[in-house]
VMD Tcl script that draws the C-alpha trace (Angstrom):
set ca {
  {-22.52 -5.77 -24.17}
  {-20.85 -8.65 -26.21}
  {-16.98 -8.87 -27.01}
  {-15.27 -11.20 -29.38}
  {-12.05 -9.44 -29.50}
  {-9.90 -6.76 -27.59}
  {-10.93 -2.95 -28.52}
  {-8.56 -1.36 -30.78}
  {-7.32 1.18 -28.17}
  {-6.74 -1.89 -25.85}
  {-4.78 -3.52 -28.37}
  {-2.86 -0.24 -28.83}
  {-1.75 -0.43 -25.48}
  {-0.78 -3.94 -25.45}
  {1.42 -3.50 -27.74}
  {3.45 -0.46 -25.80}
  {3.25 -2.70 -22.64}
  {5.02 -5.42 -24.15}
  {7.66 -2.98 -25.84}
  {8.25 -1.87 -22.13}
  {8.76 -5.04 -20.94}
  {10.95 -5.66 -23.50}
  {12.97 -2.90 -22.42}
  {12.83 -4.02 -18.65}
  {13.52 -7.55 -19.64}
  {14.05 -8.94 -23.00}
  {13.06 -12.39 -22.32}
  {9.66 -11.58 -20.21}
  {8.30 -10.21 -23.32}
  {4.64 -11.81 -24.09}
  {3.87 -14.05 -27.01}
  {1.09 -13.24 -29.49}
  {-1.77 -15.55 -27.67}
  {-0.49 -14.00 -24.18}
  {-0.68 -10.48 -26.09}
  {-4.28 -11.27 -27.21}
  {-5.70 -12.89 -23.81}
  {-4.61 -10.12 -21.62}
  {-5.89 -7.40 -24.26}
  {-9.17 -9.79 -24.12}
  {-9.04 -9.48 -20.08}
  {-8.79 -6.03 -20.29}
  {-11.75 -5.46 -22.33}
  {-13.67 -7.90 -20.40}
  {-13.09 -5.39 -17.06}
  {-13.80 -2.34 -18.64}
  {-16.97 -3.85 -20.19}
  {-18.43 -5.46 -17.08}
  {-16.27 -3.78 -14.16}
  {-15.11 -6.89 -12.90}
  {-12.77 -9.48 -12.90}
  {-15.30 -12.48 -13.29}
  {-14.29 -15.32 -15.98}
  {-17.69 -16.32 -16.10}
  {-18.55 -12.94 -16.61}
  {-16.14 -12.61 -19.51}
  {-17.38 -15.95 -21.16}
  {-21.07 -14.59 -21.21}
  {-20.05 -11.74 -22.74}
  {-18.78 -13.30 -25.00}
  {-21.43 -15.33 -25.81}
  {-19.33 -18.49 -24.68}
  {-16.82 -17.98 -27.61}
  {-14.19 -18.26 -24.66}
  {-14.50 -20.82 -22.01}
  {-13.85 -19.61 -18.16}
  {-11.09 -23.09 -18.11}
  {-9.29 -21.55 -21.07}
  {-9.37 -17.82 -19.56}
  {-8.09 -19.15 -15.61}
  {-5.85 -21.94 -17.26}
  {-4.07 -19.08 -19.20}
  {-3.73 -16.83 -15.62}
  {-2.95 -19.76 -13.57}
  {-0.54 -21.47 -15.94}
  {1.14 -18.88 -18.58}
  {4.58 -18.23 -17.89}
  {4.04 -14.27 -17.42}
  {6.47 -12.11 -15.64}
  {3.75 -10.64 -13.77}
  {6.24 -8.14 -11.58}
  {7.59 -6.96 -14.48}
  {4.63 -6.75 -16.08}
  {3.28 -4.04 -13.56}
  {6.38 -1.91 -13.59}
  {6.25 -1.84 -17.25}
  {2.63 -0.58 -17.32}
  {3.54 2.22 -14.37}
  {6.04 3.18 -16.58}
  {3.65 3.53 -20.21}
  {1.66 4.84 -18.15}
  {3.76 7.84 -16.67}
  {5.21 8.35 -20.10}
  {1.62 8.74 -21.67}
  {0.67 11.21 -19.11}
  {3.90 13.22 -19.56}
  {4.15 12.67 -15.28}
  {7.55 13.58 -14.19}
  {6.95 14.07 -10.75}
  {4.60 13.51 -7.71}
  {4.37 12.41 -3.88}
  {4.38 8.47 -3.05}
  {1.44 7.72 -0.40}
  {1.17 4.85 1.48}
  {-2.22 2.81 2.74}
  {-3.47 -0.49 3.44}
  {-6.95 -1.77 2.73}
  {-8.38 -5.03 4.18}
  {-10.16 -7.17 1.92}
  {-13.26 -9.50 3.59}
  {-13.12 -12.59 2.02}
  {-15.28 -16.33 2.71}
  {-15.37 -18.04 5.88}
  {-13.34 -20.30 4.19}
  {-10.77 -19.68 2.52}
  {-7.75 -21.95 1.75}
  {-7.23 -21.75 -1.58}
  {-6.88 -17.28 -1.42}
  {-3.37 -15.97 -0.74}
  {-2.56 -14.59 2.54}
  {-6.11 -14.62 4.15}
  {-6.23 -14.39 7.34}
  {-8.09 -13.28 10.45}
  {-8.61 -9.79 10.93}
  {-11.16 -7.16 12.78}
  {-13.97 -6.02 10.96}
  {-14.43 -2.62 11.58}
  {-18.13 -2.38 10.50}
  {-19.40 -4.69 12.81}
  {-16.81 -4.92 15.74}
  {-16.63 -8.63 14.65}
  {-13.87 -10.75 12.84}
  {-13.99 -12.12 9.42}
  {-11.39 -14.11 6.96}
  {-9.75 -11.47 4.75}
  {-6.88 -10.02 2.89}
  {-4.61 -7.05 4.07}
  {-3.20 -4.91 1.34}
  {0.00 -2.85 1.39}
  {-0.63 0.03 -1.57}
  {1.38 2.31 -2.79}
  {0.33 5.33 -4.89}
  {1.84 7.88 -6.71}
  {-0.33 11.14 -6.63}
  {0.38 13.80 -9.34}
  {-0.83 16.89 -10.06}
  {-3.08 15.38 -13.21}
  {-4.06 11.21 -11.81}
  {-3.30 9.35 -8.64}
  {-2.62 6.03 -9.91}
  {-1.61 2.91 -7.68}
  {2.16 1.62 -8.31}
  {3.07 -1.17 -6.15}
  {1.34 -3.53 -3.79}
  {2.06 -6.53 -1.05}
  {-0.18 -8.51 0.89}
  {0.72 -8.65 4.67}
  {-0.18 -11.42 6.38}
  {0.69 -11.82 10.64}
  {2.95 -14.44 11.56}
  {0.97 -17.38 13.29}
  {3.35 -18.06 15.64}
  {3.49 -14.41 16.98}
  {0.08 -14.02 16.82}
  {-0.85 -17.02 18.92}
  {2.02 -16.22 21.42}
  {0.60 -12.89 21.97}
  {-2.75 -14.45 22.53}
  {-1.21 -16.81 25.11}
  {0.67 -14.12 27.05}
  {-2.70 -12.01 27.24}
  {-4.49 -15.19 28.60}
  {-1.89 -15.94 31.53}
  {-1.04 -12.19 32.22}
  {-4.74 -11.87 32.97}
  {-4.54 -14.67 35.46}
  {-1.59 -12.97 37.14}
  {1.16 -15.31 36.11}
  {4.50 -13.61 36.59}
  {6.15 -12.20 33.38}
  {9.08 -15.03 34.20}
  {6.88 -17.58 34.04}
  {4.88 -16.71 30.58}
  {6.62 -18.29 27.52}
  {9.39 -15.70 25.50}
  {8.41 -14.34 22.23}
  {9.27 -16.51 19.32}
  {11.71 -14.96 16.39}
  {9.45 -13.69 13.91}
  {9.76 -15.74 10.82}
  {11.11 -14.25 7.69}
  {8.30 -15.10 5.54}
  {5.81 -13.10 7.09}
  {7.37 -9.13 7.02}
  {5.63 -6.56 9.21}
  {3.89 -3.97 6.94}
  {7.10 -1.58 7.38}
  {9.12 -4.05 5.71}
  {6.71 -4.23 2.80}
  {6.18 -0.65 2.82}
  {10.19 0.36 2.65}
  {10.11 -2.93 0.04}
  {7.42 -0.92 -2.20}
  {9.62 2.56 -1.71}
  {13.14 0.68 -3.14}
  {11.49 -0.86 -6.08}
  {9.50 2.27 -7.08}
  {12.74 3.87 -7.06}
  {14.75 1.29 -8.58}
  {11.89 1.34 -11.45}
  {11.24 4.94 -11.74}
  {14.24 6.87 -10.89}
  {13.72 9.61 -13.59}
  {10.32 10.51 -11.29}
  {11.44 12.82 -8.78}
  {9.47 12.22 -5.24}
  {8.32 15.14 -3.25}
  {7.24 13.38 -0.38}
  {6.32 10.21 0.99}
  {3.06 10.02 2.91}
  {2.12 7.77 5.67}
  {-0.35 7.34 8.41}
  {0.44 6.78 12.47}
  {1.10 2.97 11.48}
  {4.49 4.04 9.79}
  {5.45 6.91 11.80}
  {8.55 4.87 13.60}
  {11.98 6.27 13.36}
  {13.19 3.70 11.51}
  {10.54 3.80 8.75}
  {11.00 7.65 8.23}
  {14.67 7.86 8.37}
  {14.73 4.96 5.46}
  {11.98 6.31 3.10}
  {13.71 9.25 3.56}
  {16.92 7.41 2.49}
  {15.73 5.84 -0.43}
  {14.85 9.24 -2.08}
  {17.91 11.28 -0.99}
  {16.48 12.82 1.71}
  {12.69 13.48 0.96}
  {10.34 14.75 3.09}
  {8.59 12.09 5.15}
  {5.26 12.97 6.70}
  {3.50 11.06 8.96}
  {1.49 11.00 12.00}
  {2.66 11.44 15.74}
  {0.14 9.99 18.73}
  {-0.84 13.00 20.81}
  {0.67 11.45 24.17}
  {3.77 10.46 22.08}
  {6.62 11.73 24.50}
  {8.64 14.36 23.18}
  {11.76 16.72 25.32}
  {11.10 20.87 25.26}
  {13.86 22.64 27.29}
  {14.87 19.68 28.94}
  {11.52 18.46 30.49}
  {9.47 15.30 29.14}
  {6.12 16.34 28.13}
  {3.24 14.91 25.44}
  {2.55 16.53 22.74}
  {-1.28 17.08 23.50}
  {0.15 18.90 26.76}
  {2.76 21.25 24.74}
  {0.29 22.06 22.21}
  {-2.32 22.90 24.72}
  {0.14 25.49 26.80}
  {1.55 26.78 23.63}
  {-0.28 29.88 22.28}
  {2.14 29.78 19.03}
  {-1.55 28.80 16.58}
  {-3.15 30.69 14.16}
  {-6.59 30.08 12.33}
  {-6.10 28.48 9.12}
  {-8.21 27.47 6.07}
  {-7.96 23.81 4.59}
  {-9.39 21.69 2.14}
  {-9.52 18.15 3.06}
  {-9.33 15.51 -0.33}
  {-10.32 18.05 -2.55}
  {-14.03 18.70 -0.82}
  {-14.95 21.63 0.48}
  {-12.83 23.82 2.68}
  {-12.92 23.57 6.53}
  {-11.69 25.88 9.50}
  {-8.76 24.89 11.64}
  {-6.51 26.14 14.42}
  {-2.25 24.94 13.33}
  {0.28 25.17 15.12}
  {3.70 23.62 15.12}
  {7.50 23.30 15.98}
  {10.83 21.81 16.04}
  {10.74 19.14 19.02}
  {12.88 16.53 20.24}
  {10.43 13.38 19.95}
  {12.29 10.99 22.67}
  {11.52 7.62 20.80}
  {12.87 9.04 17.64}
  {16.10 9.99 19.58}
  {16.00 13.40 17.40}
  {14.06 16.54 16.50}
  {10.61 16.45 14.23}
  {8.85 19.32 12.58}
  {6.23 18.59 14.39}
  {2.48 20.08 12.77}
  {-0.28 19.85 14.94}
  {-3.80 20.49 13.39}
  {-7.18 20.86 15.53}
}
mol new
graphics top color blue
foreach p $ca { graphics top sphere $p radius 0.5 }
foreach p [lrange $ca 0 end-1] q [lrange $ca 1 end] { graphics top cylinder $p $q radius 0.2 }
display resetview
């Protein structure tokens, strides 16, 4: 399919975008060529679901050059954080969305073997093979409604080198038996590499600082973020929302005074009752719930605790 110019609808919604940004900050607004090269982009993706310039120049039919297209992402002064708030915000005005539950996720990325020129690649597990490749890791956050589940913020997370060969060091000599005394102390964690908490709680504030009209039900996490400290702050940030997470099932938690997992309470428990669910909207599966108000001991206070088999 060829394309010499933006399609009217995209156009349309240029236009809005930059009167949002306007209203977010006066002096990020875009200029006319800016206007016309991101309406141009946009086409270009929904045409050939991709973000190729090459594929954009074919379409078309070499009218625009894949040095002009990158030159004008690499090198136009665009205030691309502002830019994406603005188009959350057309975008939950359009759709009338006045409320909704924030979920959080990662996704990692596999990249090339080499790959010094991509931001924040690093070394990470590759789950499909039990290997390792070069990749990205992703910090999303989505906003799920009862109409679209659109994505709303995002951060790469990248390990901090220094951590991440000490902890490959201290493996090495614990596994030769040298004395914890004698293995090198963990280095500071730098500042410019945040654990995925940090960028998660980051993605929380800003949403809110953005989109305070949007009331938040809940904010969803998996095991990664279930800390104290994560779910007392999200919980913060939104005046007390619900935070749900996940516990581990030997996580430690105190019943009448006695230490106990949660796998062994559950287990001894005869508090269930059969239940019907429907997991991501497919088709509806049997399950045994039950749950209570526990003490988890690394929380230092009492969970609602749901526990689903």
């Amino acid at each position: 399919m060829l394309m010499h110019e933006p399609a009217h609808f995209i156009k349309i919604f240029v236009t809005d975008l930059d009167a949002a940004l306007g209203k977010l900050k006066p002096n990020a607004k875009l200029t006319q060529l800016q206007r016309f090269w991101l309406g141009f982009c946009l086409t270009g993706m929904l045409l050939t679901n991709s973000v190729c310039w090459a594929k954009f120049e074919r379409a078309s039919l070499g009218k625009y050059k894949i040095a002009a297209l990158s030159w004008m992402f690499r090198e136009a002064k665009v205030a691309w954080h502002y830019l994406l708030l603005a188009s959350v915000s057309l975008v939950l005005e359009q759709h009338g969305i006045t409320e909704g539950e924030l979920v959080l996720d990662e996704s990692d990325r596999a990249r090339s073997k080499r790959t010094k020129r991509i931001h924040k690649a690093h070394k990470q597990k590759h789950k499909a093979s039990g290997g390792y490749v070069n990749g990205q890791t992703v910090v999303l956050l989505l906003l799920v409604t009862q109409s679209v589940t659109i994505p709303v913020g995002f951060a790469f997370y990248m390990p901090d080198p220094a951590l991440t060969a000490w902890v490959k060091e201290d493996k090495r000599l614990k596994k030769e038996g040298v004395a914890k005394k004698d293995r090198p102390v963990q280095p500071e964690r730098d500042s410019l590499y945040s654990t995925k908490t940090q960028l998660a709680l980051r993605l929380l504030q800003e949403f809110k600082d953005a989109h305070g009209d949007i009331k938040i039900n809940a904010v969803l996490a998996d095991a990664l973020y279930g800390e104290a400290f994560f779910m007392d702050e999200a919980s913060r940030i939104f005046d007390g929302t619900q935070v749900i997470s996940q516990l581990r099932e030997n996580q430690n938690i105190e019943y009448k005074g006695k230490k106990r997992n949660l796998k062994g309470y559950f287990n001894s428990t005869n508090k269930s009752v059969e239940v019907t669910l429907r997991v991501r909207g497919g088709k509806a599966v049997k399950a045994t719930m039950s749950s209570a108000r526990l003490k988890v001991t690394a929380h230092g206070k009492k969970r609602f605790v749901v526990a689903l088999k």
